[in-house]
C-alpha positions in Angstrom: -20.2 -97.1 171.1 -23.0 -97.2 168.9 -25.5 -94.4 169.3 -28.9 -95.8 170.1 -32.2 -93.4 169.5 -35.3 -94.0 171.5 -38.9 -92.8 170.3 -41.3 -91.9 173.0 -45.0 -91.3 172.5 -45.7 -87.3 173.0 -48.7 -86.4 174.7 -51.3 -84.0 172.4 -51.8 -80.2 173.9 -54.9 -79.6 176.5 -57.9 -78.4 174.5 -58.7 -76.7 177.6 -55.0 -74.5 177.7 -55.2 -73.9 173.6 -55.1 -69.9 173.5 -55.4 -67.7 170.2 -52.3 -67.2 168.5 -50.6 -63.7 169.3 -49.7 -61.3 166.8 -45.8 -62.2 167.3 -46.2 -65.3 166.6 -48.3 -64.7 163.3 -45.5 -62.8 162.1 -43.0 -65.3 162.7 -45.3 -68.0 160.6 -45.4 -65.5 158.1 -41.6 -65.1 158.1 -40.9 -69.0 157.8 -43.8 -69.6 155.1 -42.8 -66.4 152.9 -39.2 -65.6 152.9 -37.1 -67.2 150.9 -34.4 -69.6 152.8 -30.8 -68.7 153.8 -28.6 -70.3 150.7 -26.5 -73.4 152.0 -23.4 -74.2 151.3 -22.9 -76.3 147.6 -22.6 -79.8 148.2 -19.7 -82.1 147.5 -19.2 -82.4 144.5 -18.6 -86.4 144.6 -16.7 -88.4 141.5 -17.5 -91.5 141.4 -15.1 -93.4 139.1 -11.8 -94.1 140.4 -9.6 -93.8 137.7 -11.1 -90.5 136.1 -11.2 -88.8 139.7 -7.1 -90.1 140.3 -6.5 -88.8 136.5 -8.3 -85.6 137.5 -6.0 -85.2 140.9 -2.9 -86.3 139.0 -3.7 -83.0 136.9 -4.4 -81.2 139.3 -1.9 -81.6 141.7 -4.2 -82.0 144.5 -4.7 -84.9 147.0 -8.0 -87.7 146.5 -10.4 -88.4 149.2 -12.2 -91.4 148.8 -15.3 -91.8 151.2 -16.2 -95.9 151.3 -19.3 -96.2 152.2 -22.7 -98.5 151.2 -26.5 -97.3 151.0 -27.6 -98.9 154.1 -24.5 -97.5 156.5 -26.2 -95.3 159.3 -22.9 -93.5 160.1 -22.1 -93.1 156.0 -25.7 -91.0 156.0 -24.8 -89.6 159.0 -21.6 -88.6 157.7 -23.4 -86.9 154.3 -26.3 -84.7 157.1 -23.4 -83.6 159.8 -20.1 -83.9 158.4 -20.0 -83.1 154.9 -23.0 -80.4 154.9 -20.6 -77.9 156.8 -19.4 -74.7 154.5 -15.7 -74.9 155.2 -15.9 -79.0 154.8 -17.2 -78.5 151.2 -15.6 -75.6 150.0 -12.3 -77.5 150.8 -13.1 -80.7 149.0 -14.5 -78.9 146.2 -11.4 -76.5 145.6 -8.5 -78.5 146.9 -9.2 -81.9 147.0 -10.8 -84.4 144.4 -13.8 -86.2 146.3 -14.5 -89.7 145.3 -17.5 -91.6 146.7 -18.1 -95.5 146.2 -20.5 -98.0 147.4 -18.2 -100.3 149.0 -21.1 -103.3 148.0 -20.6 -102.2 144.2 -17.1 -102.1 143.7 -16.0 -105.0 146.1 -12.8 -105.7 144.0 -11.6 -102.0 144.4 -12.7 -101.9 147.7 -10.2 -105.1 148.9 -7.4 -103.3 146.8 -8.1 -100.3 149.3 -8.0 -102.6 152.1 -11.1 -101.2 153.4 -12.7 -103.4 156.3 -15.7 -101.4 157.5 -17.9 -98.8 156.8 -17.6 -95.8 156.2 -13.8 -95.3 155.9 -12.6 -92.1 154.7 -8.6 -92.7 152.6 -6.9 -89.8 151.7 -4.2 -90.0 148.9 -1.4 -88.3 147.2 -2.2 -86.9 144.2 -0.5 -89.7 142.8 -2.5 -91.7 144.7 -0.1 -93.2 147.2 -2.2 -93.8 150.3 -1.6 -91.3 153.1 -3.6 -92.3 155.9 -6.8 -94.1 156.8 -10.1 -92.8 158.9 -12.7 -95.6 160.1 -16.4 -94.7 161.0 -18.0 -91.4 161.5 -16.1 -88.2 162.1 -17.2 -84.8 163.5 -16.8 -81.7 161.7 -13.9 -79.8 163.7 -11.4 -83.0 163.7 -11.9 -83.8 159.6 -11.0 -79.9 159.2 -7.6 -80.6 161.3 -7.9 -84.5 159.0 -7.9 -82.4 155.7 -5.3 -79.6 156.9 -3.1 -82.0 157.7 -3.0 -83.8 154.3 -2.9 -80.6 152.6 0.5 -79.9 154.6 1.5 -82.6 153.8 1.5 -82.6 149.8 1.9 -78.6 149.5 5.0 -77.7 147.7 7.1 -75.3 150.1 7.9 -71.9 148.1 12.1 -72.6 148.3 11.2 -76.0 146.6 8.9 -73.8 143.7 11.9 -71.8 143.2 14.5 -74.1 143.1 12.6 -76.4 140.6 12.0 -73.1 138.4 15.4 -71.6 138.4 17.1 -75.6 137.8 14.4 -75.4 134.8 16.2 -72.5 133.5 19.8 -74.0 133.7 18.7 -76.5 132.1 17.7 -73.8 129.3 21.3 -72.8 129.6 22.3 -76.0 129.4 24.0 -75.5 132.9 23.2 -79.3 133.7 25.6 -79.3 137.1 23.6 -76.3 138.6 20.9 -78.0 137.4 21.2 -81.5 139.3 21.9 -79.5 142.4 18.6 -77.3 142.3 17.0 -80.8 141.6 18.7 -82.9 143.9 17.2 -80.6 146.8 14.3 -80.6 145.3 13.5 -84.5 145.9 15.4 -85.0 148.9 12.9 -85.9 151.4 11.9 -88.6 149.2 7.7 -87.4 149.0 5.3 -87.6 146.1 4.6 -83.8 145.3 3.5 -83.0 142.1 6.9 -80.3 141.4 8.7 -83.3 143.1 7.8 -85.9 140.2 8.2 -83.3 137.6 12.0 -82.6 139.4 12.6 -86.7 139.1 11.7 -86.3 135.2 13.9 -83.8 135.0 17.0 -85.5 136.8 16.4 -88.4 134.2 16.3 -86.3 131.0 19.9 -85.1 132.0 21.2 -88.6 133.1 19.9 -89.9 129.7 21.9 -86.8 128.5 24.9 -87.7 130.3 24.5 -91.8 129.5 24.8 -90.7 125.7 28.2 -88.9 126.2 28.9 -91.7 128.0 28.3 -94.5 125.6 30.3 -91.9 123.0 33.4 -92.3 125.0 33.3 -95.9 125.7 32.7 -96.4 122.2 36.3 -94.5 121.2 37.8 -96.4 123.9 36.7 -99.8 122.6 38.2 -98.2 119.0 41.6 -97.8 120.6 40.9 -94.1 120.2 42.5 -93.8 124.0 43.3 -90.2 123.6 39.8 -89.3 122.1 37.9 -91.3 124.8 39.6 -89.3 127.6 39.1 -85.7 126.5 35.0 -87.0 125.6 35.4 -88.0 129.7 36.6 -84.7 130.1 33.8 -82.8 128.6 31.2 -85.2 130.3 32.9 -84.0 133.8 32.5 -80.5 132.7 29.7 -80.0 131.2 27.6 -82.5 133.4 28.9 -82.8 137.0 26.9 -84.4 139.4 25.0 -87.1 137.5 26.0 -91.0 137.8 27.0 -90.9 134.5 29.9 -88.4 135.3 30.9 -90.1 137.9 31.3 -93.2 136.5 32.7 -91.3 133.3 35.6 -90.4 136.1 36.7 -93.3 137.1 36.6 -94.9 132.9 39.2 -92.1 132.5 41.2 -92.7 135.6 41.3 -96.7 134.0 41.8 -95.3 130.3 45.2 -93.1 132.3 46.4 -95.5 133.7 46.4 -97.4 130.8 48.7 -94.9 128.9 51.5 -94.7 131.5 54.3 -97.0 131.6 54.7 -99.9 133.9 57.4 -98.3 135.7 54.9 -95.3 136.4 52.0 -97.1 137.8 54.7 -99.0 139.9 56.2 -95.6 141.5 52.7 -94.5 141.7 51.4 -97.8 143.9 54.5 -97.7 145.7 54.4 -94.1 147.4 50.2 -94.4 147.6 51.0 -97.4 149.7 54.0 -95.5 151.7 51.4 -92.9 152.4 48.2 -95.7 153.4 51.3 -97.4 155.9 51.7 -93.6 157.4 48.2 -93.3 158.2 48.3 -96.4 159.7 51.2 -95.2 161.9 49.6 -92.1 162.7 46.4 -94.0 163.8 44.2 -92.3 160.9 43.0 -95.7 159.8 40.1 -94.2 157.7 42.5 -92.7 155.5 44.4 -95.6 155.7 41.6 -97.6 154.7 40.4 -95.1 151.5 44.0 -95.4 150.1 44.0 -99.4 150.7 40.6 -99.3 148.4 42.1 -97.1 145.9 44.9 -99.6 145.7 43.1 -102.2 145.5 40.8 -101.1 142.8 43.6 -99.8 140.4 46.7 -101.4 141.1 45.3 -104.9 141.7 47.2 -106.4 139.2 50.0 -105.5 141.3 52.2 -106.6 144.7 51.5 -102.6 146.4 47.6 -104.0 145.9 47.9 -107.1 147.4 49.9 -105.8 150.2 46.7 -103.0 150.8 44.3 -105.7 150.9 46.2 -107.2 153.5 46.5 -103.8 155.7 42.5 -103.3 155.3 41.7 -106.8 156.6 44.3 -105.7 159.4 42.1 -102.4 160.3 39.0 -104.3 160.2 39.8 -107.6 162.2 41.2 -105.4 165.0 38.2 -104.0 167.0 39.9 -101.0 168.8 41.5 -100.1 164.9 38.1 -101.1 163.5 36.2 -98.8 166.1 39.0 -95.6 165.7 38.3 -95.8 162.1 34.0 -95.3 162.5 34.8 -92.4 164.9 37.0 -90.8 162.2 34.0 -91.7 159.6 31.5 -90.2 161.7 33.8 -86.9 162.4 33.6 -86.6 159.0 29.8 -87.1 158.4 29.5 -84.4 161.0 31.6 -81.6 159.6 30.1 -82.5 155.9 26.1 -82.1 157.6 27.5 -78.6 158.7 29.3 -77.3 155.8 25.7 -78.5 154.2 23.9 -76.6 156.6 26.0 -73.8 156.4 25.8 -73.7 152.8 21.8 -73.8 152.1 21.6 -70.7 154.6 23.7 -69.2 152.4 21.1 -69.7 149.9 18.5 -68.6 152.4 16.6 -71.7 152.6 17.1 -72.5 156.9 14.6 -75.6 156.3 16.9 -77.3 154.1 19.7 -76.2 157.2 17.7 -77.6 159.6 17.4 -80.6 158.2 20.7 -81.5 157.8 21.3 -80.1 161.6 18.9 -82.7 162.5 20.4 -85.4 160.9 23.6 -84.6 163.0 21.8 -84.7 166.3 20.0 -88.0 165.3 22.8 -90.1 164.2 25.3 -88.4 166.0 23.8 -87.5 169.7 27.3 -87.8 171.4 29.5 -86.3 169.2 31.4 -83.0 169.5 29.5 -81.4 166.7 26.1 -82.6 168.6 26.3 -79.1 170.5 27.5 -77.0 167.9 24.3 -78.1 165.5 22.2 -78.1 168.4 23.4 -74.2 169.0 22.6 -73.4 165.7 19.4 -75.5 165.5 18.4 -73.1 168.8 18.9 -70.1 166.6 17.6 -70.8 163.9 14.1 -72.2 165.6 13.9 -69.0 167.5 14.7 -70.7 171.1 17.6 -70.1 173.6 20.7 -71.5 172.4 22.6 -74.7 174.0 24.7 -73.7 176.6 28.6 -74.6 175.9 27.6 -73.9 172.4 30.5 -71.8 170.1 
């Protein structure tokens, strides 16, 4: 609701009740008139062109607040006398922030690019500038300090994700490029926008260019004939940068490039007992297995009857429900002791956040399972609350 301010006339004193001023209140004129004011807090220190103030966050590393407003906005004034006057408020922007201020009226085309429909609205921004959240109208002072502490939390780098981002740094130094992808990899897990976040990206796509090159190098001997060459170049690539596509993909050229060199009656035995084993599982009811080794035989022994013959048990798995179903249970088992182990693991590196996390995951995807109250035991602990009963 609109606030709405009514002026009444005020009624001049009695001549007859005027009474010499006191000596008090001399001394209090005195005090007004002749000391020198209190000092008030400096003012926002308000940018006002949009691309130097997101170059200048960018930098920074700091999040942008841009206050939308126009000349003639009561609540935008109003926002300038009560909001922004207060100590904190300003101190805040000024250090840790990068305030921007634009008169919506003047800069209507970057205004509709804000999507900004009334006045004032207050947007606060990565420092990257991906939009973080909106505020319409006026706000007091007490909820913009929770507004700004909130966005703050938001973009601050957590001290295991500083540390983890310095020491992969120095692998790379070393040129220990699989450490390195796994320091980085944790790094920009969550997916966010923080400034040691895009740095780690940079850094995962300087070692994947890395990697591509070694790459290319092989598949270039390969396309030689150089068969021999091309598979020990592979080897390296694994070695020396695990983790990256380019490995990965390096991996399966050599497996090709092998399997290439052996003799038909070799790939033959080999189909042949990798589809005795996929017709085992199958027996035994572990129809994920089953399925993995139908995939494999598919992929590289195609060319052959053992590959038909595992398309044909895969399509059998996943036309029967009840097989189909067995074989998503088995999946998600799996999932579940991998989130563990991953949980397990980054506690051993002391970072519980990262445990958490994955612990999380579990219960979220997973509510039912068997390893539900097992991560919800640990998730207990680690959070400081009682732990689940029936938990081992």
């Amino acid at each position: 609701m609109n606030a709405i301010c009514q002026v009444r006339a005020c009624p001049g004193p009695d001549p007859r009740r005027i009474r010499r001023p006191s000596a008090v209140l001399l001394v209090a004129c005195a005090l007004v008139f002749f000391v020198p004011a209190l000092a008030h807090a400096e003012p926002v220190r308000w940018r006002t062109d949009y691309g130097t103030a997101l170059k200048e966050a960018t930098a920074k590393g700091v999040p942008l607040l841009v206050n939308v407003g126009s000349a003639d906005c009561f609540y935008c004034v109003q926002l300038d006398k009560r909001t922004f006057i207060d100590e904190e408020i300003s101190k805040i922007l000024n250090t840790r922030f990068v305030p921007l201020k634009l008169d919506g009226n003047k800069n209507p085309t970057l205004t509709q690019a804000l999507k900004v429909e009334k006045y004032p609205t207050l947007i606060f921004a990565s420092p990257e500038g991906n939009i973080l959240g909106y505020r319409e109208g006026f706000i007091e002072i007490a909820p913009f300090k929770e507004q700004l502490v909130k966005v703050l939390t938001a973009v601050a780098t957590p001290d295991w994700m500083q540390r983890d981002y310095e020491a992969a740094g120095k692998a790379i130094d070393k040129k220990e490029y699989g450490r390195a992808v796994t320091l980085l990899k944790s790094v920009v897990e969550d997916g966010k926008s923080r400034p040691v976040q895009v740095k780690a990206r940079q850094y995962l796509e300087a070692v994947e260019k890395q990697a591509g090159e070694h790459a290319t190098k092989a598949k270039a001997l390969a396309d030689k004939g150089m068969n021999d060459e091309a598979i020990a170049a592979l080897e390296t690539l694994d070695k020396t940068f695990p983790g990256t596509q380019a490995a990965r993909r390096g991996s399966q050229f050599r497996l090709e490039l092998t399997s290439r060199g052996k003799t038909v009656g070799d790939r033959e035995k080999q189909a042949r007992e990798m589809l005795a084993q996929a017709r085992e599982d199958h027996k035994a009811q572990r129809f994920l297995c089953c399925l993995d080794r139908c995939e494999q035989l598919s992929t590289d022994f195609g060319d052959l009857p053992e590959g038909r013959d595992a398309d044909k048990l895969s399509t059998e798995i996943k036309e029967n429900t009840e097989w189909a179903a067995k074989a998503a249970d088995q999946l998600g088992d799996r999932l579940c002791i991998l989130y563990i182990a991953q949980a397990d693991a980054w506690l051993k590196k002391g970072q519980p956040q990262q445990a958490i996390l994955h612990l999380d995951r579990l219960v979220k995807f997973y509510p039912t399972s068997r390893h539900a109250d097992l991560a919800r035991g640990k998730l207990a602990r680690l959070r400081g609350g009682p732990e689940v009963p029936g938990e081992k």
